[in-house]
N, C-alpha and C positions, 0 to 999 in steps of 0.2 A: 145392400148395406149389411145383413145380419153374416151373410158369406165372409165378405172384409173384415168384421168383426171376430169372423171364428180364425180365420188365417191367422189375424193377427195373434188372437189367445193361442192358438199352437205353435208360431212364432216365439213368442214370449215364454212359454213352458219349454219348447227347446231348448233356448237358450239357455234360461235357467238349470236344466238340466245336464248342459254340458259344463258350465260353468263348474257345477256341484261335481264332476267327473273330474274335468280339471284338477279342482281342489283339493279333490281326494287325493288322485296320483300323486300331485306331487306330497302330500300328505304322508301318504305310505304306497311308500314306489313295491315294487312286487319284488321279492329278491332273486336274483339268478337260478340257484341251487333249492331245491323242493327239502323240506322238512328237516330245514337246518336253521338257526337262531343266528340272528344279523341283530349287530346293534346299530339304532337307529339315532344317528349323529341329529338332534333335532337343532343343536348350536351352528349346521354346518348346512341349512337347507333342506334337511328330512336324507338325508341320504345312508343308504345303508354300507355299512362297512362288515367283511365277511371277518368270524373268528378263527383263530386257528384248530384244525379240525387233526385228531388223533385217534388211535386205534389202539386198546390196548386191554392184557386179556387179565383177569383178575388173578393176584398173586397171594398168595398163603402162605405164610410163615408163622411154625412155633417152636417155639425153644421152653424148657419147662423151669428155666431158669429166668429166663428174659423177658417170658411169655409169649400170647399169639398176636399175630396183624392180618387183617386181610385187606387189600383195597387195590386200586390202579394206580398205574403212573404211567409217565409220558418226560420223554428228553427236554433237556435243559432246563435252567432253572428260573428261565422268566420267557412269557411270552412275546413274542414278537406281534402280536399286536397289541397296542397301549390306548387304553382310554382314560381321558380327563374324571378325577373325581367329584363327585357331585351330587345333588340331590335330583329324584325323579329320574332315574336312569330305565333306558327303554332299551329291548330288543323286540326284535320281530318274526314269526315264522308262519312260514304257508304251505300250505302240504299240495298246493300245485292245482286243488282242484279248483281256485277260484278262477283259475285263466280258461276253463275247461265253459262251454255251451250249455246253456239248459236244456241243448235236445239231446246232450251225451249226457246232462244228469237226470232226467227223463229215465232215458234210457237203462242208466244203472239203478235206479228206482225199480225199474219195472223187471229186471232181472235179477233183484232181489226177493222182491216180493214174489216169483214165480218158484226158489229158492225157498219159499213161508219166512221169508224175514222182513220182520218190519222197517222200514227205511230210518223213520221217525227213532225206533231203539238207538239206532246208529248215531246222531247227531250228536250225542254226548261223549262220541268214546274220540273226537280228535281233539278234545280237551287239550292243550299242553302242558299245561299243571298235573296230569296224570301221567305224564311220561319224562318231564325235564325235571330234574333236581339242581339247583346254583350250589358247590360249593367256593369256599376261602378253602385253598389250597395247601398243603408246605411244601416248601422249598429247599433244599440242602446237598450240597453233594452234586449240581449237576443233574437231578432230577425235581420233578414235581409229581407227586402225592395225593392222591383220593385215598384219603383213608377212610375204611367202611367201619374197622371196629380196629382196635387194639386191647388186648386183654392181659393186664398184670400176671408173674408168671411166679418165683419163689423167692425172689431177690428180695431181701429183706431190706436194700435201700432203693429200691425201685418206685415207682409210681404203683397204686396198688386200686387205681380208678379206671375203670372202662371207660377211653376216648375215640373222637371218632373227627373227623373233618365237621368245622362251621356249615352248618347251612341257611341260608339265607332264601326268606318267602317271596315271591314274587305276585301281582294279581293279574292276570289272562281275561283281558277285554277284548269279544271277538269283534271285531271289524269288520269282516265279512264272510261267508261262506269259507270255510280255510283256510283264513290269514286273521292274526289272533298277534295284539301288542301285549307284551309281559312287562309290566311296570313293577321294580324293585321296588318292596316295600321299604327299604329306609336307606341311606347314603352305605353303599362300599369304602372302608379302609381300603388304601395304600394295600396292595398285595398282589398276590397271583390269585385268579378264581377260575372255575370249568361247569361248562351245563354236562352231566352225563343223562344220558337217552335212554329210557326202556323200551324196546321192541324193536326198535328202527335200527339197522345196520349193526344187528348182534351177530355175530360169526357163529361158525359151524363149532369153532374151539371156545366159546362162551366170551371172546372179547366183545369190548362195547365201544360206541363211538364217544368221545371226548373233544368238547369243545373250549377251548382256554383263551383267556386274556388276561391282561393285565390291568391295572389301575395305579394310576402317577398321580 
């Protein structure tokens, strides 16, 4: 009887268990692509939709008339991928190692520590609030704009205020082991916006990766 009774109780917690796996999944599907920002359609079944991903190297201009600019840009003047605007807007990104075995993370553990680093220093630096910045973008001409600084130049009817591209906060709930939801803290206007990346896919020539969409 007490045998029947344990089967059962481990029956029961399986199931429960897969259940809760289930949920998760489809919850927050894993995205194809390692350490790139997906928004997560939650209107649409949880399903992730990739951004449009660009490459581009920072440009410098100063005139002492006109003044200086420094920032990125990327072709055309609106994104081809469009999302509904809204409140509680979610993206998602996973840096790959949650698909990875606890005996390869074991293992990187222990080849760290052999290295004199502590594994535990490490679990704060895949933060993604320490590497994604959201801006609101401009648009004119056939290009789109990250602009890091503009600085007024002698023009005496010019703008005479250092401006820079919107940016917009986000809060980074980890969900699990390297896969981390970024909820917008408050509704995106109508515009063009891009996550730019620090560390991850910076070129040999100091470009960076650019991720853009839209909002309708």
């Amino acid at each position: 009887m007490k045998t029947s009774n344990s089967l059962l109780r481990i029956f029961f917690l399986s199931a429960i268990l897969f259940i809760d796996h289930a949920i998760y999944a489809q919850a927050y599907p894993e995205p194809e692509f390692s350490n790139e920002p997906y928004y997560l359609n939650k209107s649409g079944g949880n399903t992730l939709v990739r951004l449009e991903k660009n490459s581009s190297k920072m440009d410098t201009k100063a005139n002492a008339i006109s003044g200086s600019e420094s920032g990125y840009s990327i072709d055309g003047s609106k994104s081809s991928v469009r999302l509904s605007s809204g409140n509680n807007i979610s993206f998602v990104i996973s840096s790959g190692s949650s698909r990875s075995s606890s005996g390869s993370s074991a293992k990187s553990d222990s080849v760290m520590r052999a290295n004199g680093v502590d594994p535990s220093m490490m679990s704060g630096m895949d933060d993604p609030s320490q590497k994604l910045t959201l801006y609101k973008i401009e648009s004119a001409k056939g290009v789109r704009k990250v602009l890091l600084q503009k600085a007024p130049g002698m023009n005496p009817f010019g703008s005479h205020k250092l401006q820079s591209s919107e940016k917009y906060t986000f809060s980074a709930r980890k969900i699990k082991g390297g896969y981390w939801e970024l909820v917008v803290d408050k509704p995106l206007p109508k515009g063009e916006y891009a996550f730019t990346m620090m560390g991850i896919g910076t070129g040999m020539d100091g470009s960076t990766v650019i991720f853009a969409f839209g909002m309708d």
